[in-house]
C-alpha positions in Angstrom: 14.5 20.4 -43.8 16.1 23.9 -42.9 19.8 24.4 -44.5 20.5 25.7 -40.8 23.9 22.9 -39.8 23.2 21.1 -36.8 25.7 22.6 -34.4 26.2 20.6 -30.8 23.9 23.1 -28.5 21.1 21.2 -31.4 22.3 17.8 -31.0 22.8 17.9 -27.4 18.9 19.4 -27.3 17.4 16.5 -30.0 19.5 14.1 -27.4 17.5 15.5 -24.4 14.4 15.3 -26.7 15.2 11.6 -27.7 15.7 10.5 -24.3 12.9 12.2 -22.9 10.8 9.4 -24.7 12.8 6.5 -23.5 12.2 7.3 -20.1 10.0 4.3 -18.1 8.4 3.2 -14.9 9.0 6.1 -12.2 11.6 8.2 -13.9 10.5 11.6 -13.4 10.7 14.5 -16.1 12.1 17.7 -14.7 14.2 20.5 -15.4 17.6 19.6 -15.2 18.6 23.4 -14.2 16.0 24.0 -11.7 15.1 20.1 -10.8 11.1 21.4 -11.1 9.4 19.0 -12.6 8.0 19.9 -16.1 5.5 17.1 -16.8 2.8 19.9 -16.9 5.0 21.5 -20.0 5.4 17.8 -21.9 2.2 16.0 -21.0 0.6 15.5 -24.4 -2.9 13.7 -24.1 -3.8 10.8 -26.4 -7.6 12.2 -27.0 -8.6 15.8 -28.0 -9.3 18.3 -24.9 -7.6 16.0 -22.7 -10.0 13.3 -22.4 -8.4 10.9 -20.7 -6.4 13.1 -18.5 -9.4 14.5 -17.4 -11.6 11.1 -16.8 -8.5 9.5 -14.6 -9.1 13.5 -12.7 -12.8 12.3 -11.3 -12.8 11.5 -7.8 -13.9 8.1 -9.1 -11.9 4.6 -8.8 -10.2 3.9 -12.1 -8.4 1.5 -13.7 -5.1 3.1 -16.0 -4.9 -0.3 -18.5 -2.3 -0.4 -20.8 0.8 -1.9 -22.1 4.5 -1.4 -20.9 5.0 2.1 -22.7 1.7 3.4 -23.2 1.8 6.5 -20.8 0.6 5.3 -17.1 3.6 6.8 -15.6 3.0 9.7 -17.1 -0.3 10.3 -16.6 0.1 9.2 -12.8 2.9 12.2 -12.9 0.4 14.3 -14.2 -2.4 13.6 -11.9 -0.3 14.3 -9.1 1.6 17.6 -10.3 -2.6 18.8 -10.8 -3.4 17.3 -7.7 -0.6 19.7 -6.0 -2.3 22.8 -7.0 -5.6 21.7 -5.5 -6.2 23.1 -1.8 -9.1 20.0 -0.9 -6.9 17.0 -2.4 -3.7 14.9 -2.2 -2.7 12.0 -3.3 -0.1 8.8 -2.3 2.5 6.8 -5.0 2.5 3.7 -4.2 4.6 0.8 -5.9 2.1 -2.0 -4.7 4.8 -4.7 -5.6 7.0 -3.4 -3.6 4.7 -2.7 -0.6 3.6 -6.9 -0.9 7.0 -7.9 -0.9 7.4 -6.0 1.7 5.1 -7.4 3.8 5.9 -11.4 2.9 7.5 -13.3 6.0 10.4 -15.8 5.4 9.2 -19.3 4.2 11.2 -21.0 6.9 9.8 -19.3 9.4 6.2 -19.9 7.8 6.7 -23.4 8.3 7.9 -22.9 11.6 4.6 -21.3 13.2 2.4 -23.7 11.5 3.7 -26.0 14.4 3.0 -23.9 16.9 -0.4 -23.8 18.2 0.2 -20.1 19.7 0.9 -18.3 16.3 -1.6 -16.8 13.8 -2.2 -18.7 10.9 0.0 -17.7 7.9 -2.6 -16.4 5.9 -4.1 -14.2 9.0 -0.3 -12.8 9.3 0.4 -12.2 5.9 -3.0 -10.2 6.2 -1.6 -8.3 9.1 1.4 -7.1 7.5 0.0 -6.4 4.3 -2.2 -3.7 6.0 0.4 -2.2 8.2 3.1 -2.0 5.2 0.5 -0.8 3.3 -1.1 2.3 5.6 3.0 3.5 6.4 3.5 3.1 2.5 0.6 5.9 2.1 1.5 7.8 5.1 5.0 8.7 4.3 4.0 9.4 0.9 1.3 11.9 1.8 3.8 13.2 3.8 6.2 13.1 1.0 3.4 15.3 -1.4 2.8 17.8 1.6 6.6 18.5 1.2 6.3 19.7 -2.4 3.7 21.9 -1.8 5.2 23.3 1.1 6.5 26.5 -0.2 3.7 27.1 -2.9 0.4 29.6 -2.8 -1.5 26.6 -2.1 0.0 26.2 1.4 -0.1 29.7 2.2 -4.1 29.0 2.1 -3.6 25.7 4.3 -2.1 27.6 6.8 -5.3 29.6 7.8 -7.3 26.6 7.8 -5.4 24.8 9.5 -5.0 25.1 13.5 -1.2 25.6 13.7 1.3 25.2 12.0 2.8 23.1 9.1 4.8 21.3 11.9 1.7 19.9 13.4 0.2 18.5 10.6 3.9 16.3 10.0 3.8 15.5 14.3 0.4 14.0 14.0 1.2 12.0 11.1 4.5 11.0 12.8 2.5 10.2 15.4 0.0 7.9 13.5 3.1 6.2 11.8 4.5 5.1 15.6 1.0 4.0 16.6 0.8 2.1 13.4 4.1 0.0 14.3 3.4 -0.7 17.6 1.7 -4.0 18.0 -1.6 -4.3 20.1 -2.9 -6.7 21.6 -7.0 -8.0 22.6 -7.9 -10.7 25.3 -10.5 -12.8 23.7 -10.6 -15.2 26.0 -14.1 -16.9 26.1 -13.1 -20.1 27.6 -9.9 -20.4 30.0 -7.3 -22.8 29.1 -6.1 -24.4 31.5 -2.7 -26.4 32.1 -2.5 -28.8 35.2 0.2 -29.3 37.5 0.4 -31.5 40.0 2.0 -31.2 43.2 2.5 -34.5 45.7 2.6 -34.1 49.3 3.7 -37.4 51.4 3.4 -37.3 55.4 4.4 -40.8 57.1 4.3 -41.5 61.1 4.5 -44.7 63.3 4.2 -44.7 67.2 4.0 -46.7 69.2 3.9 -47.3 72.8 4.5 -49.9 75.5 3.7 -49.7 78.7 3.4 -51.9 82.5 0.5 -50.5 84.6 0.2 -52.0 88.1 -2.9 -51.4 90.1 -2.4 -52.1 93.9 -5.6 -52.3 95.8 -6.9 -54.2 98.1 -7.5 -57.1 96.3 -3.9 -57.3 94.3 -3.6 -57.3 91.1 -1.9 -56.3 87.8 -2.7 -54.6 84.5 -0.7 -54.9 81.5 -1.4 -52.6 78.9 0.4 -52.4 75.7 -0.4 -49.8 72.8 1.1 -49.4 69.2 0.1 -47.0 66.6 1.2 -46.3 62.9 -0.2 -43.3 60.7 0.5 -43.1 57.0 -0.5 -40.1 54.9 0.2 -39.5 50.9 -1.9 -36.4 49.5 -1.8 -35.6 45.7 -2.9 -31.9 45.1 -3.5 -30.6 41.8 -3.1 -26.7 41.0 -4.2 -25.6 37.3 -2.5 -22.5 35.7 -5.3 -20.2 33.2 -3.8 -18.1 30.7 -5.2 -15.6 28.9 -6.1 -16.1 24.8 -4.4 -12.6 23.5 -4.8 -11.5 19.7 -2.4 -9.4 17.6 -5.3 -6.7 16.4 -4.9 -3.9 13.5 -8.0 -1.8 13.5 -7.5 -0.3 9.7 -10.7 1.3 9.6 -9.8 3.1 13.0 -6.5 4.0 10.9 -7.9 5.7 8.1 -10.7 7.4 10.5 -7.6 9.0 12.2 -5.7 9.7 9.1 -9.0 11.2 7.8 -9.1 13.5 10.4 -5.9 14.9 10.2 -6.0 15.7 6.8 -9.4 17.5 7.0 -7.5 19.9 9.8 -5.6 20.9 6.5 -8.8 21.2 4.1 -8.8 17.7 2.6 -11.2 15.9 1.3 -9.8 13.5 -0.9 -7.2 10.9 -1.1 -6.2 9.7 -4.7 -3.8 6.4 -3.9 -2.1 5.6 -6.7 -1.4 1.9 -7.3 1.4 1.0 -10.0 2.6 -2.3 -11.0 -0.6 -3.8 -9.9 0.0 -6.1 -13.0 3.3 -7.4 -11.9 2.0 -9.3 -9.2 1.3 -13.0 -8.8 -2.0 -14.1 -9.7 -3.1 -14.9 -6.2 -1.2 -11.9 -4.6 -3.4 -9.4 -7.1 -6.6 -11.4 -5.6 -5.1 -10.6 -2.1 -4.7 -7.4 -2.6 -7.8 -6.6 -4.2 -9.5 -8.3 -1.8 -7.9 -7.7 1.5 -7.0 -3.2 1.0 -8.9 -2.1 -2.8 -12.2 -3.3 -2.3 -12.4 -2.6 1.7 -10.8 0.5 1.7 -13.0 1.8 -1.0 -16.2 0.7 0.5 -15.0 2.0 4.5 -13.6 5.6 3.5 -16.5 7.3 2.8 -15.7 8.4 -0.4 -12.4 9.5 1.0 -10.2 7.3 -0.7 -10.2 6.8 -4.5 -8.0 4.6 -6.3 -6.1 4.8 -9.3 -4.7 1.6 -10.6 -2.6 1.1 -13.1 -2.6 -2.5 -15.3 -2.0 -4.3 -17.8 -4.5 -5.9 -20.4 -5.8 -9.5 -19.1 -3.5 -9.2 -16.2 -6.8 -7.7 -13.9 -8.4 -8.9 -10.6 -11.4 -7.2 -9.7 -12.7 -9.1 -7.4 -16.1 -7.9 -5.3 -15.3 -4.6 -6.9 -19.0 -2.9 -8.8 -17.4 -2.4 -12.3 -19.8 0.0 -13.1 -19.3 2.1 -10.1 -15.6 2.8 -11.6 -13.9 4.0 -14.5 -12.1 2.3 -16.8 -9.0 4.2 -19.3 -7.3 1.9 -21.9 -4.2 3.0 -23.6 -3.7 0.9 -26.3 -4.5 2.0 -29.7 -7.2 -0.3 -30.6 -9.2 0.3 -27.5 -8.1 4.0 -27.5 -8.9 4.9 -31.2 -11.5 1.6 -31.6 -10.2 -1.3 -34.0 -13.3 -1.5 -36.2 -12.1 1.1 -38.5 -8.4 0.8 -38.9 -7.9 3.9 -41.1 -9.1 5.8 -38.5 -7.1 4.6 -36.2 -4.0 4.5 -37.8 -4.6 8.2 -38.6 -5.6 9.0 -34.9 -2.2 7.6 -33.7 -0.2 8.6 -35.7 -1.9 12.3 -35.2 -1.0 12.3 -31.6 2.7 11.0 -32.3 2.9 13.6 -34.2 1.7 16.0 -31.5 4.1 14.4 -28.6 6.8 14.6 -30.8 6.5 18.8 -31.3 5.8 19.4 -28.0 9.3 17.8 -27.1 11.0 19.2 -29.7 9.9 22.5 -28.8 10.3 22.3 -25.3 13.8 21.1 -25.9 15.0 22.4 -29.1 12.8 25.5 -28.8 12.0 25.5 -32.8 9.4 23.5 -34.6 10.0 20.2 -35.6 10.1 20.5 -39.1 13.9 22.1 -38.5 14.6 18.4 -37.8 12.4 16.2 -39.4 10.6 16.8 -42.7 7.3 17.9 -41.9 5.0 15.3 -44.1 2.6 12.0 -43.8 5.0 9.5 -45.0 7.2 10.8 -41.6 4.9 10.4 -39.1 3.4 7.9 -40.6 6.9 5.8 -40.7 7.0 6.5 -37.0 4.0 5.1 -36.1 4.8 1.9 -37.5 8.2 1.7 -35.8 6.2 2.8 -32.5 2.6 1.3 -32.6 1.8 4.8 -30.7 3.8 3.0 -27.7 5.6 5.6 -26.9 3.5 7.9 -24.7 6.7 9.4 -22.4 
């Protein structure tokens, strides 16, 4: 270890280092001077030549699987800093737990519609909102990625592809956001329903008449005619009301034909959605999800939309979904380095621990790591125990 003290510009920059790799979830890693982000600077890949940045890079559908810790944050934060450079693709964040929370109506009013014979079903409702949360959820973050390119070379190339301006290109997804939350509805009325209502109508008369009626002729005599009359009338009239059978309709492939659109005004090809916490869902919420946006909106795109999901091990749904039309990326060690030869895997972890660890330090610290920590196997090798290799931030 260098002789060198440790002065407090060192310890505050081995503190910045340290709690770089604590960071979790969403937090983002960026420059605390210029607030850029600097994942592109500290991204250290698990595989020589950046294999498995570069796989989760395909326009394919892929599955990030991995424990808590393992790097899917950071890799997502990677994809999409690459992703920003790119003139034909974009991508969407999206915190799927959230976005199905989101979209759950209140229990009590569940209940509540099941007695009426005039609402949707729960499960067609649920359904309903799931997509809408879901497509606004993208939208605003593609909006959201458009913003932090705004200012760079890349847009300065959008701009002569694109008929207008900048501006337009935010009014027309504004535009599909309002059409999004306003509800429309479809008469599919194939038989009338009908509701009778009855209406009475009562009309009642008596007459009656009495009369004398003398006839003098020449043969007298007299005629006595007396008349009475009575008339009753009681009508019942029916009248029937028809109504109209009108569905709440969300047309999602209509949706992400117009979204589509728009974003090939501006030269793009490809949407990457990326799903995190995918995992933390209920069992029969990930079989929802899977089932009702993944799978359809993979299939309707046109290879428009590719999904990256991230997961945990045994904690996967997928459904109707081809698994050999997708990729799949595991970050733990013993699927990352293979378990049949534990030498070699220890060795391969602890080999890229030991290459995160000197990138950070030198980002930070700008030395080597050795003027910190003593630059031999038993080292590294004590860190990988206390680690496992979980510790990919």
């Amino acid at each position: 270890m260098s002789n060198n003290p440790f002065n407090s510009d060192k310890l505050r920059a081995f503190q910045d280092t340290a709690q770089s790799l604590k960071l979790y979830r969403r937090a983002d890693l960026y420059d605390v001077e210029t607030n850029a982000s600097i994942i592109d600077n500290l991204y250290v890949d698990p595989l020589p030549e950046d294999q498995v940045f570069q796989t989760l890079l395909r326009a394919h559908t892929t599955f990030l699987i991995g424990r808590k810790g393992t790097g899917k944050s950071t890799l997502f934060q990677r994809l999409q800093s690459e992703l920003r450079k790119s003139k034909n693709q974009t991508s969407a964040y999206i915190d799927i737990k959230t976005v199905f929370e989101s979209s759950q109506i209140d229990p009590a009013l569940a209940v509540k519609f099941e007695t009426m014979n005039t609402a949707l079903p729960k499960d067609v409702l649920e359904k309903l909102l799931l997509y809408k949360e879901f497509i606004h959820s993208v939208i605003s973050e593609i909006k959201s990625e458009i913003y932090k390119r705004i200012n760079s070379s890349f847009w300065e190339k959008i701009k002569h592809q694109f008929s207008g301006t900048s501006n337009e290109l935010f009014e027309d997804l504004d535009e599909l956001l309002e059409d999004i939350k306003r509800d429309k509805f479809v008469n599919i009325t194939a038989l009338q329903l009908g509701e009778i209502r009855y209406k009475a109508a009562t009309s009642d008369s008596d007459s009656s008449t009495t009369g004398v009626k003398a006839t003098f002729s020449s043969k007298p005599q007299v005629n006595i005619e007396a008349s009475n009359s009575s008339t009753s009338k009681n009508d019942k009239e029916s009248e029937v009301k028809y109504s109209d059978v009108l569905l709440r309709s969300f047309n999602i492939k209509q949706v992400i034909a117009q979204l589509k659109a728009i974003l090939e005004k501006a030269g793009v090809r490809n949407l990457y959605i990326l799903i995190d916490d995918f995992s933390e869902l209920p069992e029969d919420a990930m079989q929802i999800v899977v089932d009702v946006l993944l799978m359809p909106l993979n299939n309707w795109s046109d290879e428009f939309i590719k999904f990256k999901v991230a997961a945990y091990p045994g904690r996967i749904y997928y459904g109707q979904i081809d698994k050999t039309k997708i990729d799949e990326i595991y970050l733990d060690l013993y699927k990352l380095y293979g378990g049949g030869d534990v030498g070699r895997m220890e060795d391969s972890a602890i080999n890229f621990i030991q290459r995160l660890i000197n990138s950070r330090i030198r980002y930070y610290c700008k030395v080597d790591a050795n003027e910190y920590l003593e630059d031999d196997g038993d080292t590294w090798r004590e860190l990988f125990f206390a680690s496992m290799a979980n510790c990919s931030r």
